[in-house]
C-alpha positions as CSV (number, residue, x, y, z in Angstrom):
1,X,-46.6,73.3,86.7
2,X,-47.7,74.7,90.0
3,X,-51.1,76.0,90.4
4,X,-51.7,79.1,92.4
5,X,-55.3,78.9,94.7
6,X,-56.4,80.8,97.3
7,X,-58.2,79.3,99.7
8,X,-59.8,79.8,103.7
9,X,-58.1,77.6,106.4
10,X,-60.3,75.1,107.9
11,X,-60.5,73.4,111.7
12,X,-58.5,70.7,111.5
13,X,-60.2,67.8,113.3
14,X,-58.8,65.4,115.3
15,X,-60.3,62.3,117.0
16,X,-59.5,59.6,119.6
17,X,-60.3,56.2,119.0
18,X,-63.1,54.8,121.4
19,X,-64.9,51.9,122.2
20,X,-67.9,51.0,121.8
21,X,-71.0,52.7,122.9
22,X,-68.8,55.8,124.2
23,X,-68.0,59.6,122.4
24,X,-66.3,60.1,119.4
25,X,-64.1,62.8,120.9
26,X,-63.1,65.9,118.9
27,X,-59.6,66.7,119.7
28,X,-58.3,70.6,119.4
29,X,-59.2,72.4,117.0
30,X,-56.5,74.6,115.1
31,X,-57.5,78.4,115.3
32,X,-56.4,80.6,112.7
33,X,-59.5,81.5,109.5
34,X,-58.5,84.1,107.2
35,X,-57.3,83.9,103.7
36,X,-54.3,82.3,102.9
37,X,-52.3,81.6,99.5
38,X,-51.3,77.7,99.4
39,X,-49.0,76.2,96.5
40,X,-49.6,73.0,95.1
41,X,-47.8,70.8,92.7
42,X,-49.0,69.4,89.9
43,X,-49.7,66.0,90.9
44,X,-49.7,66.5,94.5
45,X,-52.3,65.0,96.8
46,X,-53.6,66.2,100.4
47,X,-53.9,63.7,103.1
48,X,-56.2,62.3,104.2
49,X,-58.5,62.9,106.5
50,X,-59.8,66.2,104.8
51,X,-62.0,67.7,107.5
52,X,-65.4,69.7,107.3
53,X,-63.9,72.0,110.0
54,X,-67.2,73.9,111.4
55,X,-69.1,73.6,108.5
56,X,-72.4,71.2,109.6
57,X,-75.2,69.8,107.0
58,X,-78.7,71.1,106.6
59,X,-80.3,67.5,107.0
60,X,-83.6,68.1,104.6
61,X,-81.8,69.6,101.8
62,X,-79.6,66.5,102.0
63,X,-82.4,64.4,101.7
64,X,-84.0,66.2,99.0
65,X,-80.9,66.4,96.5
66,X,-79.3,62.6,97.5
67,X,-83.5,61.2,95.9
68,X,-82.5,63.9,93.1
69,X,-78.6,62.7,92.7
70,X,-80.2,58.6,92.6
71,X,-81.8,59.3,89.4
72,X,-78.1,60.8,88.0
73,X,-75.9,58.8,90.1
74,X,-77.4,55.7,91.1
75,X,-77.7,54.9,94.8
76,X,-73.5,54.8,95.6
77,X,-73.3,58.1,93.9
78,X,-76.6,59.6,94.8
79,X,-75.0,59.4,98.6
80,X,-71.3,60.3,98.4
81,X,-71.6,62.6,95.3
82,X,-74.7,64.7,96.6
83,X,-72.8,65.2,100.2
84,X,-69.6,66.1,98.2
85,X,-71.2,68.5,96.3
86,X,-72.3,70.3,99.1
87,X,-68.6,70.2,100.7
88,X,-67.4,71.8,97.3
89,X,-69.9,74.6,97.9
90,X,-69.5,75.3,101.2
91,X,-65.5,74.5,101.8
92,X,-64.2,74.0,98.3
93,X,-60.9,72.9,97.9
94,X,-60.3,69.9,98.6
95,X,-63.3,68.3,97.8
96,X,-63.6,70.4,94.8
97,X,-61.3,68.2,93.0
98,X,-62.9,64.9,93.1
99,X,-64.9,63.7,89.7
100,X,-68.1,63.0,90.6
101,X,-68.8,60.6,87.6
102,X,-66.0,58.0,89.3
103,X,-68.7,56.6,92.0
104,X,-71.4,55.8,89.4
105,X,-69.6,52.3,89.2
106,X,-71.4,51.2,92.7
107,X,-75.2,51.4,91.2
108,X,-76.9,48.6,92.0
109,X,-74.8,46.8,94.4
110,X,-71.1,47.3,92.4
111,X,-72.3,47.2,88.7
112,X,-75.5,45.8,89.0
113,X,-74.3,42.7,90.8
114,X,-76.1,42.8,93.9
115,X,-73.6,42.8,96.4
116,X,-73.4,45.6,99.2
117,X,-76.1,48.3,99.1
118,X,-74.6,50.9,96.9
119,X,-75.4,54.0,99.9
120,X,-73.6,52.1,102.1
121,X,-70.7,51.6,99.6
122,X,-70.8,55.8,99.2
123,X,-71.3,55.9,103.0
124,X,-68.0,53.9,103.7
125,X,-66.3,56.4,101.0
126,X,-67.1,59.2,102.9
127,X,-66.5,58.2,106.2
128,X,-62.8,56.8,105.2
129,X,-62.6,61.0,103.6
130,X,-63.4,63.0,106.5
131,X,-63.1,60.8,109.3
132,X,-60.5,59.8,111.5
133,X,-58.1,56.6,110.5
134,X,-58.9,55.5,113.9
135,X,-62.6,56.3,113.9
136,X,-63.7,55.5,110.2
137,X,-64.4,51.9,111.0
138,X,-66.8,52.1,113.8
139,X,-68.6,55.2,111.7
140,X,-68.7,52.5,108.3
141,X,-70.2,49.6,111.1
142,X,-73.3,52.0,112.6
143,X,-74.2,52.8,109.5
144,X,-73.9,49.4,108.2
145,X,-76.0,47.9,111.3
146,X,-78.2,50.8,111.3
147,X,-79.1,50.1,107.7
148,X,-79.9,46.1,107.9
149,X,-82.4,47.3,111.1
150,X,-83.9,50.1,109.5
151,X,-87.2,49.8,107.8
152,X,-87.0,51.6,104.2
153,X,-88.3,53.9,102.3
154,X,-89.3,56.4,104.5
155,X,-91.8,58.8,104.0
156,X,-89.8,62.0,104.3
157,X,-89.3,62.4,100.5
158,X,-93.3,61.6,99.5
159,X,-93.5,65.1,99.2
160,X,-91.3,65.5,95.9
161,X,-90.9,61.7,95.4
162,X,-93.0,60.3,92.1
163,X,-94.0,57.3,94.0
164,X,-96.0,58.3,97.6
165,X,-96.1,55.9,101.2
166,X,-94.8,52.6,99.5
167,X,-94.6,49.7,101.1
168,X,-92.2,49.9,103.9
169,X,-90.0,46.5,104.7
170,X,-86.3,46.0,106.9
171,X,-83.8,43.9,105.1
172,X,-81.6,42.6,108.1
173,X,-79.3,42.7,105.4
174,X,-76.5,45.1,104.0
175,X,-76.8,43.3,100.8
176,X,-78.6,45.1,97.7
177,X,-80.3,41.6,96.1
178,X,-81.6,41.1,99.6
179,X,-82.8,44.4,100.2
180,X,-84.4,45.3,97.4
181,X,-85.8,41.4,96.8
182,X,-87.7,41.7,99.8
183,X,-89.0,45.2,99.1
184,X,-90.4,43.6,95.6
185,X,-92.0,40.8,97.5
186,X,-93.5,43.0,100.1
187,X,-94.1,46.0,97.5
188,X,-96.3,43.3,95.7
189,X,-98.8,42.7,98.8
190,X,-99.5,46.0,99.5
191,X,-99.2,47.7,96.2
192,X,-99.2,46.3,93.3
193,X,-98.7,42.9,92.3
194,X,-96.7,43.7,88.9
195,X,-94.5,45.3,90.3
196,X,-90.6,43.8,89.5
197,X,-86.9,44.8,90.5
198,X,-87.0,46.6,87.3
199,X,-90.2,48.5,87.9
200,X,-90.1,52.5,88.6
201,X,-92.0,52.0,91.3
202,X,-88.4,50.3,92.8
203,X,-86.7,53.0,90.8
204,X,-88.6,55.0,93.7
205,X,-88.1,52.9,96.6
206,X,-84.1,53.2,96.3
207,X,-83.7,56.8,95.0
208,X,-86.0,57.3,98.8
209,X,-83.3,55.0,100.3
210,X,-80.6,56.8,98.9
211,X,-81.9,60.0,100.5
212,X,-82.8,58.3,103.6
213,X,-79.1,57.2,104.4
214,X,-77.7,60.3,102.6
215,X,-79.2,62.2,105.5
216,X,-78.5,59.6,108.2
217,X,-74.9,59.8,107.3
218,X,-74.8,63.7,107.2
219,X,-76.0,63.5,111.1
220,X,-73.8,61.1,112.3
221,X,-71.2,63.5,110.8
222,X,-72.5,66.4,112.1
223,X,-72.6,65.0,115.8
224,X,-69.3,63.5,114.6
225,X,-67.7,67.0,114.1
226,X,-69.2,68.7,117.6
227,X,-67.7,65.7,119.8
228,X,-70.7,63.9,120.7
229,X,-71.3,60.9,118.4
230,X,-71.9,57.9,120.1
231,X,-70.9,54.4,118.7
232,X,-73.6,52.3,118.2
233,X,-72.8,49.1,117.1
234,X,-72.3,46.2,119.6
235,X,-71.2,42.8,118.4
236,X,-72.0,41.4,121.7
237,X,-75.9,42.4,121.5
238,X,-76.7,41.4,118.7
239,X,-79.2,39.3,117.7
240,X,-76.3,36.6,115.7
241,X,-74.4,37.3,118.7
242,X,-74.0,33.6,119.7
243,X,-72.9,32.5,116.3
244,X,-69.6,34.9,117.0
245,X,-68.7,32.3,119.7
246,X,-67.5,30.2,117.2
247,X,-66.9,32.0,114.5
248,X,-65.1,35.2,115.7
249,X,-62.7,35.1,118.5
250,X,-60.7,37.7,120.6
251,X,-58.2,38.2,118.6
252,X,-60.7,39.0,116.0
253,X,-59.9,35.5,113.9
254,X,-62.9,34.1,111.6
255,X,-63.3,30.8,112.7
256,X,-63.0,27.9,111.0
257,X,-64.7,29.1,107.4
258,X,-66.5,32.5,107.7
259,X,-65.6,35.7,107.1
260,X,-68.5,38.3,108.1
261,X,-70.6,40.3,111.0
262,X,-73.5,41.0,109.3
263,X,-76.7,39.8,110.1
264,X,-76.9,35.8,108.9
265,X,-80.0,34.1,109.6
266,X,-82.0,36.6,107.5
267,X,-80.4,33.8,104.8
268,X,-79.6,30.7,106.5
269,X,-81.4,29.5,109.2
270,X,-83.5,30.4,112.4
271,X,-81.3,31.0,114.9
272,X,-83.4,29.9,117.6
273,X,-84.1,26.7,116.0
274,X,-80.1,25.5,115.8
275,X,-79.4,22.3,117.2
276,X,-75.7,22.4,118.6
277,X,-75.2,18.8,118.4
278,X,-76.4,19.1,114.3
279,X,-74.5,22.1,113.8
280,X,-72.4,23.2,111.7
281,X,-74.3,22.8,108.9
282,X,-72.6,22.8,105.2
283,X,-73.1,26.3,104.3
């Protein structure tokens, strides 16, 4: 049965692919607000990507409810459900229609499992929603990059957050056991040497982390959506960048037995200590 909504129309966005380290362009924009009746079957489902139009985040408040949303959420759902909820206030349908309680599954690194960092998995989420098809991907690998570079917690949520100016450390890693292992290790140094991956006190640490990319993301969109984000990530400048002469080639082939471009040495080996007559080693 058909379900009658009314609802305002929105800037459609469009965006050009680009490489690296230039604009995201914004394509035209579709004039024409106003209210406007639109049908839609039972069933039916809109295309993606479904745009934020004009509508731009408020950075701090971001923040604030994605620490909030970690302790309801976890840390995938403290990051895509808190930014969704906003869009359902501010632009409603179609982001409106999405059950929040579906993203709780990435807590913890995908079930507690410890693979990718759950805000990045929520991240990715987003970005494939409102983004371009051609743009997503290079959105999903700044974040990514800027994630494994970045040192965490910050201090911006010490002012509501039940743990204040914790120990601060940068995981070179998109991975959640690495991450939040080498928080623990550091947290115990500086802080307190109880404290465990099960301690509130880490609790803490990723619900600041949560907020911390929540609002990173909500930037990149917003310069996304006014036609002046700039790609970040570079392959070639990296600091694994001369593994990739083996193991990625032009035609973006792994070669001969790894699959990956995140950072590597933070768990195999010193980079600058390879020996290219000893390597490949058996990893």
């Amino acid at each position: 049965m058909g379900e009658e909504k009314k609802c305002s129309r929105r800037n459609f966005l469009a965006a050009s692919a680009v490489g690296v380290g230039s604009v995201l362009s914004v394509g035209s924009l579709f004039a024409g607000f106003g209210p406007f009746k639109e049908v839609k079957q039972a069933g039916s489902v809109k295309q993606l990507p479904w745009s934020i139009g004009s509508y731009r985040f408020d950075i701090n408040e971001v923040g604030e409810r994605a620490y909030n949303n970690f302790y309801k959420y976890e840390c995938m759902g403290g990051v895509v459900c808190t930014l969704l909820e906003i869009l359902s206030e501010n632009i409603g349908y179609p982001f409106n229609t999405l059950p929040l309680d579906m993203f709780r599954f990435g807590g913890g690194g995908v079930a507690g499992w410890g693979t990718i960092c759950g805000t990045l998995n929520g991240s990715a989420q987003i970005f494939n929603l409102v983004g371009a098809p051609s743009n997503y991907t290079l959105l999903i690998n700044d974040v990514i990059d800027w994630y494994q570079n970045q040192e965490f917690p910050s201090t911006h949520h010490d002012s509501y957050a039940k743990f204040k100016n914790q120990a601060r450390t940068v995981a070179k890693s998109p991975i959640c056991h690495v991450s939040v292992t080498l928080w623990v290790n550091g947290a115990r140094e500086v802080d307190d040497p109880s404290i465990s991956s099960l301690s509130p006190e880490r609790a803490d640490r990723c619900a600041k982390v949560t907020g911390d990319v929540a609002m990173h993301v909500a930037e990149m969109l917003n310069q996304y959506y006014d036609g002046r984000y700039h790609s970040q990530f570079d392959p070639a400048k990296v600091e694994y960048a001369s593994c990739l002469n083996c193991h990625l080639d032009t035609q973006n082939a792994y070669n001969p037995n790894v699959k990956a471009q995140m950072e590597c040495s933070r768990c195999h080996v010193d980079l600058k200590q390879i020996d290219p007559s000893s390597h490949p080693f058996g990893m």
